[in-house]
Biopython code that builds the backbone (N, CA, C, O; Angstrom):
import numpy as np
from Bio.PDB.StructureBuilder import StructureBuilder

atoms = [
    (1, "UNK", "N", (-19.846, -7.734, -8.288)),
    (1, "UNK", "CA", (-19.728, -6.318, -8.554)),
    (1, "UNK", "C", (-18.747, -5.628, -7.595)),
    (1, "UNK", "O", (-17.943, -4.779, -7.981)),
    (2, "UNK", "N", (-18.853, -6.018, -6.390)),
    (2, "UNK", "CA", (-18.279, -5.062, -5.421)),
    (2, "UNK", "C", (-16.582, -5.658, -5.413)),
    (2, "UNK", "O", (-15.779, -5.143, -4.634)),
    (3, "UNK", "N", (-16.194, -6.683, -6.277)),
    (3, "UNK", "CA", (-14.475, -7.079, -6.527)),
    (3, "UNK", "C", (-14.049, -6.517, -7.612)),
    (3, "UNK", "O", (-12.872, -6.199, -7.787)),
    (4, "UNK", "N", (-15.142, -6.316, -8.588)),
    (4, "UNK", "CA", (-14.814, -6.018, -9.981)),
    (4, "UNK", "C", (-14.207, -4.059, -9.532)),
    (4, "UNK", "O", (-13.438, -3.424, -10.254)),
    (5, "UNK", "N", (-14.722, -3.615, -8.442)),
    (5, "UNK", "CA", (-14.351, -2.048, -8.002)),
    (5, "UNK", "C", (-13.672, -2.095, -7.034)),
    (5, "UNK", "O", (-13.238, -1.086, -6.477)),
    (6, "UNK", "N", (-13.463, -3.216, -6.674)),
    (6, "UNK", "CA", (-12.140, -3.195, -5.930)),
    (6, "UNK", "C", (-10.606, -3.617, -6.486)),
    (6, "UNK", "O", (-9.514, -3.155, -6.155)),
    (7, "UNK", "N", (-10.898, -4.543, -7.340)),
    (7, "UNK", "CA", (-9.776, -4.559, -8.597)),
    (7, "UNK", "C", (-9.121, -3.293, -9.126)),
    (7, "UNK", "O", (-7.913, -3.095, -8.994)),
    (8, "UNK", "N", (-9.908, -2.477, -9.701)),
    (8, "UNK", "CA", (-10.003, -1.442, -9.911)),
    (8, "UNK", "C", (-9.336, -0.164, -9.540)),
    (8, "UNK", "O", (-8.827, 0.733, -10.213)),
    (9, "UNK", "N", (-9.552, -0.425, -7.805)),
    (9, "UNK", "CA", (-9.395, 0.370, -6.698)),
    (9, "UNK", "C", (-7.906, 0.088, -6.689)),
    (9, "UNK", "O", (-7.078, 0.998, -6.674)),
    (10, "UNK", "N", (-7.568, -1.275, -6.700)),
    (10, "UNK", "CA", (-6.367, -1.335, -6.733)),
    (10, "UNK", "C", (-5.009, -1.537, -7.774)),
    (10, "UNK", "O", (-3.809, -1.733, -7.578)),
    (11, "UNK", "N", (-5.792, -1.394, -8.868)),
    (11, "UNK", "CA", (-5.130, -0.647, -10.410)),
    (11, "UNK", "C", (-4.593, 0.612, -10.275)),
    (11, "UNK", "O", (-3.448, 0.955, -10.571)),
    (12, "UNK", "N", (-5.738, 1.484, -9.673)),
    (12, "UNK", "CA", (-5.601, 2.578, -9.574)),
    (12, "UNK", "C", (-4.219, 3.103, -8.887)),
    (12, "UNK", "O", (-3.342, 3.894, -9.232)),
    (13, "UNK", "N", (-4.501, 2.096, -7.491)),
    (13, "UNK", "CA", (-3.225, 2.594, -6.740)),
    (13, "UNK", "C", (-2.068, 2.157, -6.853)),
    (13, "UNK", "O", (-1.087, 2.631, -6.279)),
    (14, "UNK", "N", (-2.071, 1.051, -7.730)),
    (14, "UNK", "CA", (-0.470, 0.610, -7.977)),
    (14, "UNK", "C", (-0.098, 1.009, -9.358)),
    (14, "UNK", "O", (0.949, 0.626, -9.879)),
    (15, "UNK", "N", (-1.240, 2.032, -10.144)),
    (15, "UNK", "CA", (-0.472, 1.955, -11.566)),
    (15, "UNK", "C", (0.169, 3.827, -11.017)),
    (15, "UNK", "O", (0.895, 4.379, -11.843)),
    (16, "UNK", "N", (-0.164, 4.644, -9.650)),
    (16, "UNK", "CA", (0.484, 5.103, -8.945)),
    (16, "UNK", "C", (0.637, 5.873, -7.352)),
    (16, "UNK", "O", (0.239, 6.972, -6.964)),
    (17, "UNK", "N", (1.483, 4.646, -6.559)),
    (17, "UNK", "CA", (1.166, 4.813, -5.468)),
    (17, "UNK", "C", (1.871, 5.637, -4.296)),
    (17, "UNK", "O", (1.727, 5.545, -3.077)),
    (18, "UNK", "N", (2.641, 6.431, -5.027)),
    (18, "UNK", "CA", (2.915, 7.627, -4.603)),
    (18, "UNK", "C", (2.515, 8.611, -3.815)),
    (18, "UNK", "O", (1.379, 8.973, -4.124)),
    (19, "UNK", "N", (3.171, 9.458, -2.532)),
    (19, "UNK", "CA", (1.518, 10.243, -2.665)),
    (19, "UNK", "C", (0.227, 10.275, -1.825)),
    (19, "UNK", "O", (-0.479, 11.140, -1.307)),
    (20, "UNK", "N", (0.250, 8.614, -1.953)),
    (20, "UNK", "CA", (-1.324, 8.387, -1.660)),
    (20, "UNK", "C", (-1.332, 6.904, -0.536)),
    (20, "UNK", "O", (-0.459, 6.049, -0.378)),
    (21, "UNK", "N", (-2.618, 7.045, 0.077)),
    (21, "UNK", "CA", (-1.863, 5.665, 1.357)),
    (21, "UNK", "C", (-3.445, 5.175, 0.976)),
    (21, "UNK", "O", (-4.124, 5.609, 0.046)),
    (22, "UNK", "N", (-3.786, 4.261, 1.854)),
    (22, "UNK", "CA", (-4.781, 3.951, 1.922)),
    (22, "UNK", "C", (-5.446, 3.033, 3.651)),
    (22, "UNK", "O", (-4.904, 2.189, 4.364)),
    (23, "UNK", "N", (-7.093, 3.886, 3.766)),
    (23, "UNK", "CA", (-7.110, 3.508, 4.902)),
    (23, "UNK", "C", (-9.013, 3.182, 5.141)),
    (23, "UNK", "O", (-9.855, 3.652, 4.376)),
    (24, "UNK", "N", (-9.258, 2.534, 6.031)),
    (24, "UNK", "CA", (-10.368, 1.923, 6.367)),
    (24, "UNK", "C", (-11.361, 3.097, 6.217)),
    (24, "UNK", "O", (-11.155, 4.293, 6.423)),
    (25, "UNK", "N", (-12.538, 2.445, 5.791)),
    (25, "UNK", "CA", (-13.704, 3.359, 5.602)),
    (25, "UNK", "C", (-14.578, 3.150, 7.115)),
    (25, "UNK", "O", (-14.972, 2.120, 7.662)),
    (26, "UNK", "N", (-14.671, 4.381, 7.455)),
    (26, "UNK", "CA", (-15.971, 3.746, 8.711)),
    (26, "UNK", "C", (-17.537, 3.245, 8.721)),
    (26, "UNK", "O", (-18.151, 2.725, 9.653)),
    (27, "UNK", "N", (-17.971, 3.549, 7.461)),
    (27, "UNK", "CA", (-18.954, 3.157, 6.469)),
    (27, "UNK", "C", (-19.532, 1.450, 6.592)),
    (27, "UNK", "O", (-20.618, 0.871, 6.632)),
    (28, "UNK", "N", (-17.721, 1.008, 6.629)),
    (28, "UNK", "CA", (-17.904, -0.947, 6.039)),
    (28, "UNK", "C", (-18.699, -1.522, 6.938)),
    (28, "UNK", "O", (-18.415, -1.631, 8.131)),
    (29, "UNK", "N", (-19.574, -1.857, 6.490)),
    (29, "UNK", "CA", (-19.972, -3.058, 7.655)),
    (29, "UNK", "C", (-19.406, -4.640, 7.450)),
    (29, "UNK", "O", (-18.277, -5.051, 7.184)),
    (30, "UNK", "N", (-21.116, -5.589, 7.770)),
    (30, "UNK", "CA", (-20.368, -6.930, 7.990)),
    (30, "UNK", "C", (-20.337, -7.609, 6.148)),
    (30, "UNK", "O", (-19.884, -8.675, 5.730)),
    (31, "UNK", "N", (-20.845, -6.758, 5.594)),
    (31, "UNK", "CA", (-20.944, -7.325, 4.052)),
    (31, "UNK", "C", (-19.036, -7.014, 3.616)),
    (31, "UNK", "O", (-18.472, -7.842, 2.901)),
    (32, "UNK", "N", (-18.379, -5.966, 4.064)),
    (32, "UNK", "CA", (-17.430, -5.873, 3.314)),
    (32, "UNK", "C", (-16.487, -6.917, 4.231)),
    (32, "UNK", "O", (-15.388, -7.331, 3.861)),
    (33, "UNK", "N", (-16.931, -7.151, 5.102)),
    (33, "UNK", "CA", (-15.831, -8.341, 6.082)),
    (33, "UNK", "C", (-15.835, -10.128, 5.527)),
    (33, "UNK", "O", (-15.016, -11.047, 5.522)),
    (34, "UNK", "N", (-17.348, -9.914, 5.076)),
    (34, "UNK", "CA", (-17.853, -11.038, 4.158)),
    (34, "UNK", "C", (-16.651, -11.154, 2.660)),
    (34, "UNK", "O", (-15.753, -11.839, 2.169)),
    (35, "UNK", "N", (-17.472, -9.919, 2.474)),
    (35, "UNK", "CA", (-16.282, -9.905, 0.902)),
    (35, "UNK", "C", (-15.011, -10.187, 0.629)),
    (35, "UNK", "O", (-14.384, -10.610, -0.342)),
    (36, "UNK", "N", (-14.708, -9.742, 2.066)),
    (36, "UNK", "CA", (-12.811, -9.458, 2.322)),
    (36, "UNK", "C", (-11.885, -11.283, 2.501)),
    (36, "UNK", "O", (-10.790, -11.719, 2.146)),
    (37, "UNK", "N", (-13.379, -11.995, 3.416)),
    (37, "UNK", "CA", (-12.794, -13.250, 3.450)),
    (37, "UNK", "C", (-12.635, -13.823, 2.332)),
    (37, "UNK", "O", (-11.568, -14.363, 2.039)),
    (38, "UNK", "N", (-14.135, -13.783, 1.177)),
    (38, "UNK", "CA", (-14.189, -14.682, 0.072)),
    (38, "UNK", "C", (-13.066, -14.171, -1.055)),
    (38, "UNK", "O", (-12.638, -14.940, -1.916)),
    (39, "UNK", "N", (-12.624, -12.719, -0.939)),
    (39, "UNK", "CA", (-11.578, -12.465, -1.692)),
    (39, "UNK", "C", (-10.167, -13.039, -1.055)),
    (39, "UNK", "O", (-9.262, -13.525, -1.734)),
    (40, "UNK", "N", (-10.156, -12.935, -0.056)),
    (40, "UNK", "CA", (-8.834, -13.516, 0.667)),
    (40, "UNK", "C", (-8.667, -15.077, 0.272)),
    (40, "UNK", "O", (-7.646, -15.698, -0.026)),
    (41, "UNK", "N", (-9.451, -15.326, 0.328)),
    (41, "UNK", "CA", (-9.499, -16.845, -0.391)),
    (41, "UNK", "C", (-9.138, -17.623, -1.815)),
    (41, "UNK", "O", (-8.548, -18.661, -2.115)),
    (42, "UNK", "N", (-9.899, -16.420, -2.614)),
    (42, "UNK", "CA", (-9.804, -16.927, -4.012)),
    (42, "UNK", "C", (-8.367, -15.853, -4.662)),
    (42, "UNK", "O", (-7.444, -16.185, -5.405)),
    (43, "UNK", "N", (-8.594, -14.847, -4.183)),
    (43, "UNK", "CA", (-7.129, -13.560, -5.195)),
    (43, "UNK", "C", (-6.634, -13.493, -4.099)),
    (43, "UNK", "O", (-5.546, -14.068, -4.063)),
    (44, "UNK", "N", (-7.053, -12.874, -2.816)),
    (44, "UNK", "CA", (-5.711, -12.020, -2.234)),
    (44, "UNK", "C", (-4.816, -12.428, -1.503)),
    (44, "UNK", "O", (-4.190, -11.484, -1.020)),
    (45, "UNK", "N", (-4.302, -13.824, -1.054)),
    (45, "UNK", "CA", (-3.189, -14.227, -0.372)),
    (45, "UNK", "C", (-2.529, -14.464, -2.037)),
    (45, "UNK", "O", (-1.407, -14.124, -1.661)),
    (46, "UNK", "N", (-2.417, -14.619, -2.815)),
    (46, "UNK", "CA", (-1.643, -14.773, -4.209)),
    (46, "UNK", "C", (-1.070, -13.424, -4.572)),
    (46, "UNK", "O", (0.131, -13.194, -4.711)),
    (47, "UNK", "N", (-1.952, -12.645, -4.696)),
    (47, "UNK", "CA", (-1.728, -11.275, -5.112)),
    (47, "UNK", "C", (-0.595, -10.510, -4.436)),
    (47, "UNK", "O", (0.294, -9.882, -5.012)),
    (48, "UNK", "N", (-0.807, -10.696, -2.817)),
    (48, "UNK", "CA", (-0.136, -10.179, -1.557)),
    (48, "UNK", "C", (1.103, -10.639, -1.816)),
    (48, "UNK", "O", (2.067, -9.874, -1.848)),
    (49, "UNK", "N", (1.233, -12.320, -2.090)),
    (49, "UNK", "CA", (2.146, -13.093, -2.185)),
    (49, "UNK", "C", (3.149, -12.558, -3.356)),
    (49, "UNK", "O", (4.375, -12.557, -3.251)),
    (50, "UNK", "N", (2.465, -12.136, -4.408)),
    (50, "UNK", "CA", (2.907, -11.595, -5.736)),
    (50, "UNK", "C", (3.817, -10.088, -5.755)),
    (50, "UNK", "O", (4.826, -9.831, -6.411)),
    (51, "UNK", "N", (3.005, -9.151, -4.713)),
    (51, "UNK", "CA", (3.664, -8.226, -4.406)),
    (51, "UNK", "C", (4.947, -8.090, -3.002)),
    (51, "UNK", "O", (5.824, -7.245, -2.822)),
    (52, "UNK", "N", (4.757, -8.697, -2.604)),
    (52, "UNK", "CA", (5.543, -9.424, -1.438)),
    (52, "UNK", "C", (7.369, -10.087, -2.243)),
    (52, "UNK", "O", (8.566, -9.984, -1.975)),
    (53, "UNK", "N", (6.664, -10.613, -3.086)),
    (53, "UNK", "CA", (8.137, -11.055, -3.774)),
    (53, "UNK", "C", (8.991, -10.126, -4.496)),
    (53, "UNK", "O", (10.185, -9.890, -4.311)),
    (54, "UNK", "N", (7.924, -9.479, -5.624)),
    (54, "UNK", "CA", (8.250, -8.289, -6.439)),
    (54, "UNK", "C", (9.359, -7.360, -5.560)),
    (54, "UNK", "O", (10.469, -6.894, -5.818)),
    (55, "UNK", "N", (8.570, -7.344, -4.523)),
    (55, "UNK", "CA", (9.101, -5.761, -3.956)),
    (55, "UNK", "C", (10.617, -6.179, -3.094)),
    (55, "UNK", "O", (11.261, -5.244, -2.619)),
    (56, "UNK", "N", (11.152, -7.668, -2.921)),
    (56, "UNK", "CA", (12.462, -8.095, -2.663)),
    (56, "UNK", "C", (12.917, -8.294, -3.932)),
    (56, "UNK", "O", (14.104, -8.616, -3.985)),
    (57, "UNK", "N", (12.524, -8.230, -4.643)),
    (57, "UNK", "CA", (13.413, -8.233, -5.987)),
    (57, "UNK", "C", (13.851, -7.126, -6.288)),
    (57, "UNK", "O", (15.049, -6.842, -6.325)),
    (58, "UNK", "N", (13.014, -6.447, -6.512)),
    (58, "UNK", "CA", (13.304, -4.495, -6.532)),
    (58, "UNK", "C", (14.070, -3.940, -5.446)),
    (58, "UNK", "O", (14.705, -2.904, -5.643)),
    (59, "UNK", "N", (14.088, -4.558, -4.228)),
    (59, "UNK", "CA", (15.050, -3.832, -3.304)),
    (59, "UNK", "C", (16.284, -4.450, -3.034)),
    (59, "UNK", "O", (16.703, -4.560, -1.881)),
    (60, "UNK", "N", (16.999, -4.931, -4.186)),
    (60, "UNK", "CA", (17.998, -6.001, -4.008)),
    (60, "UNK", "C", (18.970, -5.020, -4.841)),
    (60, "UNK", "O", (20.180, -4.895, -4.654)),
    (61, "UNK", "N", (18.023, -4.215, -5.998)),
    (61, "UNK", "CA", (18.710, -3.034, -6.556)),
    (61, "UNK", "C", (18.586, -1.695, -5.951)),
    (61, "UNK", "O", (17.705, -1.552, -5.102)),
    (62, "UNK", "N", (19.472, -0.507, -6.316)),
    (62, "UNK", "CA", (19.699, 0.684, -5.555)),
    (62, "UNK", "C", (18.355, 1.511, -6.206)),
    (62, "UNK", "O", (17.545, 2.138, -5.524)),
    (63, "UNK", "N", (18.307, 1.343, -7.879)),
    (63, "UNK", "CA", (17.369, 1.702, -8.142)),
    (63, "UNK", "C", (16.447, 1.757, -8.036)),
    (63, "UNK", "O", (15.741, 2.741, -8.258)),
    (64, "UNK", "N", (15.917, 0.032, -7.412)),
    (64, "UNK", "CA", (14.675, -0.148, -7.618)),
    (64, "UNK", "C", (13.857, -0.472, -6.270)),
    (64, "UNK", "O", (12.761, -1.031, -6.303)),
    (65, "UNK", "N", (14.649, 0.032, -4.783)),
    (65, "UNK", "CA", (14.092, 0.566, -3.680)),
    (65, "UNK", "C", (12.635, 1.136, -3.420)),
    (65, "UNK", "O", (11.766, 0.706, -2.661)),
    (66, "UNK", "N", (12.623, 2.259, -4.294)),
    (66, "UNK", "CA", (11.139, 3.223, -4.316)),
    (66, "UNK", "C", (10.136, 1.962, -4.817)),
    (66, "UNK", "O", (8.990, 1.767, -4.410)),
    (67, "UNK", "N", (10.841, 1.196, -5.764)),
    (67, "UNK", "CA", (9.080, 0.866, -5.994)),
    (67, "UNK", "C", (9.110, -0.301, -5.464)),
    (67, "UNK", "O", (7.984, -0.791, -5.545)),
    (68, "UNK", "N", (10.016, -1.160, -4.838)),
    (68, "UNK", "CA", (9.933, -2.509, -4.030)),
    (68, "UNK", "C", (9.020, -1.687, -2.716)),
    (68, "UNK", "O", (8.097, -2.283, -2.161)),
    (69, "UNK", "N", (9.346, -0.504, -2.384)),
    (69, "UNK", "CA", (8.957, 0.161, -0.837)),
    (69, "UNK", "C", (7.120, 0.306, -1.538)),
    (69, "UNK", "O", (6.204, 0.247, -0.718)),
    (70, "UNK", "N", (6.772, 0.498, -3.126)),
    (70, "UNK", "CA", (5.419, 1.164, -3.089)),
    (70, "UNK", "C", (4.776, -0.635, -3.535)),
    (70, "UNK", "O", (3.632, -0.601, -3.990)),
    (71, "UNK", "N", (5.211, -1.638, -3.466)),
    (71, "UNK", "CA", (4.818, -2.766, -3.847)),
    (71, "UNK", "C", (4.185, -3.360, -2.122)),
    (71, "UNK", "O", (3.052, -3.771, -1.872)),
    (72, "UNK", "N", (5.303, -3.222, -1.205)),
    (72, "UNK", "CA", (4.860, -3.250, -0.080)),
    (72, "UNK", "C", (3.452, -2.613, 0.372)),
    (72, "UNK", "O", (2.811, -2.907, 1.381)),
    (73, "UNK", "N", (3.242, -2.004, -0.268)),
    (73, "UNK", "CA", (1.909, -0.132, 0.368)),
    (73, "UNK", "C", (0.768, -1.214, -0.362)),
    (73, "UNK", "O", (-0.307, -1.443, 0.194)),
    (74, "UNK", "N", (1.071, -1.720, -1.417)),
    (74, "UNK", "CA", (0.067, -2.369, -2.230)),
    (74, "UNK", "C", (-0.502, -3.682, -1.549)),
    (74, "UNK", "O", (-1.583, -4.184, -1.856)),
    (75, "UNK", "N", (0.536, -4.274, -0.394)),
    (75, "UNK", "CA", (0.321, -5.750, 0.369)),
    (75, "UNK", "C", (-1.360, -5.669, 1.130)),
    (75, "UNK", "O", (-2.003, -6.718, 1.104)),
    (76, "UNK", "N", (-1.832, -4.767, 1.602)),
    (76, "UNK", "CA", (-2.608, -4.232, 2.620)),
    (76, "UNK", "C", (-3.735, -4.740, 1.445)),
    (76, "UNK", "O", (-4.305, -5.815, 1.254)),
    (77, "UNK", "N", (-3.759, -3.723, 0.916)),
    (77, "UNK", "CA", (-5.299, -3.206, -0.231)),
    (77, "UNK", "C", (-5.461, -4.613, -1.225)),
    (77, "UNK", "O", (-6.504, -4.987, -1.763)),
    (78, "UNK", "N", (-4.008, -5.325, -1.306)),
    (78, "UNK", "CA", (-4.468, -7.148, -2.023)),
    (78, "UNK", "C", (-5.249, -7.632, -0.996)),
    (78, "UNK", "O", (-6.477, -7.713, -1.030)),
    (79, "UNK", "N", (-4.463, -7.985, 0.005)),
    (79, "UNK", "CA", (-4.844, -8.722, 0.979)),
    (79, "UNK", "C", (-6.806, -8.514, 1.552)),
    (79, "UNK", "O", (-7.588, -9.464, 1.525)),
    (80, "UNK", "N", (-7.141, -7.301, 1.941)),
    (80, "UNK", "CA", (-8.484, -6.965, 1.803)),
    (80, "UNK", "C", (-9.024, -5.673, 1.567)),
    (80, "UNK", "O", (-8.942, -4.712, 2.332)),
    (81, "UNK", "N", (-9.755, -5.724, 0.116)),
    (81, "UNK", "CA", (-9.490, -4.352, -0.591)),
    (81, "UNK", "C", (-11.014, -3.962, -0.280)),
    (81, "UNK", "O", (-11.324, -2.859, -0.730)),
    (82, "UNK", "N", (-12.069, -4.682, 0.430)),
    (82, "UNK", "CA", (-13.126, -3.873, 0.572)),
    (82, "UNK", "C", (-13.337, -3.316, 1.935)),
    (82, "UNK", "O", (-12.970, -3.807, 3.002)),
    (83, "UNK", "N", (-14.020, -2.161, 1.715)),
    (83, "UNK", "CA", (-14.129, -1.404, 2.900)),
    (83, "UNK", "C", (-13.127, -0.482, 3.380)),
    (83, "UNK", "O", (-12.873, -0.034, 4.498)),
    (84, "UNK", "N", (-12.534, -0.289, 2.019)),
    (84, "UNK", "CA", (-10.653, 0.784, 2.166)),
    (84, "UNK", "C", (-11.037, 1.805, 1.179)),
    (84, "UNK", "O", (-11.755, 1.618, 0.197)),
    (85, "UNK", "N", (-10.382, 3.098, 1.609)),
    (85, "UNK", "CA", (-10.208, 3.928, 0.326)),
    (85, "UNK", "C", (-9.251, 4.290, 0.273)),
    (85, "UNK", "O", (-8.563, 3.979, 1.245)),
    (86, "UNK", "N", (-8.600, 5.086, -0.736)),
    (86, "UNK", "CA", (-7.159, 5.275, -1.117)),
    (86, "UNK", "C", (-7.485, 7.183, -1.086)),
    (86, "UNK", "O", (-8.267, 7.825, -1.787)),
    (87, "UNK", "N", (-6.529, 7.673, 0.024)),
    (87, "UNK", "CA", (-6.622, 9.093, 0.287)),
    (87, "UNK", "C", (-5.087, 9.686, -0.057)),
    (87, "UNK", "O", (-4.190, 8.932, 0.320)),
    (88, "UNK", "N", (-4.773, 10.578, -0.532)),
    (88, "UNK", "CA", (-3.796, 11.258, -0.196)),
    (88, "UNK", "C", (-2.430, 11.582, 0.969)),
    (88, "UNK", "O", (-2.812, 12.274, 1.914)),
    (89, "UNK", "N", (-1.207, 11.260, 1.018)),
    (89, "UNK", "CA", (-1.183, 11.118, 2.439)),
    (89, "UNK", "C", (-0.603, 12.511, 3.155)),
    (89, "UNK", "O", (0.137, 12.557, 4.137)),
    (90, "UNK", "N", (-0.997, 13.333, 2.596)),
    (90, "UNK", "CA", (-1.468, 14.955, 3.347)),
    (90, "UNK", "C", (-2.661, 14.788, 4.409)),
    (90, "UNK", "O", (-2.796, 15.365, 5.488)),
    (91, "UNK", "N", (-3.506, 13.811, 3.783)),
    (91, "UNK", "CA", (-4.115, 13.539, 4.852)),
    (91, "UNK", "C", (-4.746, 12.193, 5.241)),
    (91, "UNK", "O", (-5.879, 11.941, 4.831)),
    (92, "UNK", "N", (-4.143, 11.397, 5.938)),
    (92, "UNK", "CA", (-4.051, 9.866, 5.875)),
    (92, "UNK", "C", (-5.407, 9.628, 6.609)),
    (92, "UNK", "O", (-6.095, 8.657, 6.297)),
    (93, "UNK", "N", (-5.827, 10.561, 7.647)),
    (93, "UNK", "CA", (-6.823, 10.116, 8.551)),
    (93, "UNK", "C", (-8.068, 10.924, 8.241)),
    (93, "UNK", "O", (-8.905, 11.423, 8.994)),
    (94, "UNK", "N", (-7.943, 10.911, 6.792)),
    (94, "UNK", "CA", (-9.274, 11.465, 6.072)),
    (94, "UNK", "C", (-10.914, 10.727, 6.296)),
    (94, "UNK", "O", (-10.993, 9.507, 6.150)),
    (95, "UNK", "N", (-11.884, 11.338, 6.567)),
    (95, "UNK", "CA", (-13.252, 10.649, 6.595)),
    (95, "UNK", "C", (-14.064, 10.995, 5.475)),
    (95, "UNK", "O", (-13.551, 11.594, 4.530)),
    (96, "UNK", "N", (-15.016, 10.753, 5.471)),
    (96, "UNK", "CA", (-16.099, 11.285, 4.583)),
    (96, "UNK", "C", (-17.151, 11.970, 4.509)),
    (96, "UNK", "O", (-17.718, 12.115, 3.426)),
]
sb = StructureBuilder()
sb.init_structure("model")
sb.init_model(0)
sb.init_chain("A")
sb.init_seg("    ")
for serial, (resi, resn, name, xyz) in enumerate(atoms, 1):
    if name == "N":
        sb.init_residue(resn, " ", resi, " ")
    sb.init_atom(name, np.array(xyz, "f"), 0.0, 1.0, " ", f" {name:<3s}", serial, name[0])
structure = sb.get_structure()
């Protein structure tokens, strides 16, 4: 349950990541550090890997800079997407 809303989480922010940053919840405990490994394992070094390439492909063109730069923003939240939220970056060091 708790990958299936983090998938999600990170649909959200790459279908637009503009805008918006994303940063640690103070909330997480040791369950989302748990989560973060078993996802790091099975999706998120691929994913990371996936956006990692994308975003040198896109910056090889003049055009396509902005979104090679928002493919990068996306490396973080693959890599370990629990225990993060995605805030606005008016205010990056937002709590809850």
């Amino acid at each position: 349950m708790p990958w299936g809303i983090a998938s999600f989480r990170i649909a959200s922010f790459a279908l637009w990541p503009f805008g918006r940053t994303t940063v640690e919840r103070r909330d997480a405990g040791a369950g989302s550090l748990l989560g973060n490994v078993i996802w790091f394992v099975f999706a998120g070094w691929w994913l990371a890997l996936g956006h990692i390439v994308t975003g040198i492909a896109l910056c090889v063109t003049i055009i396509g800079i902005p979104l090679g730069i928002a493919n990068f923003k996306l490396v973080p939240i693959s890599l370990m997407p629990l225990g993060r939220e995605i805030v606005p970056t008016d205010r990056p060091f937002a709590t809850r």
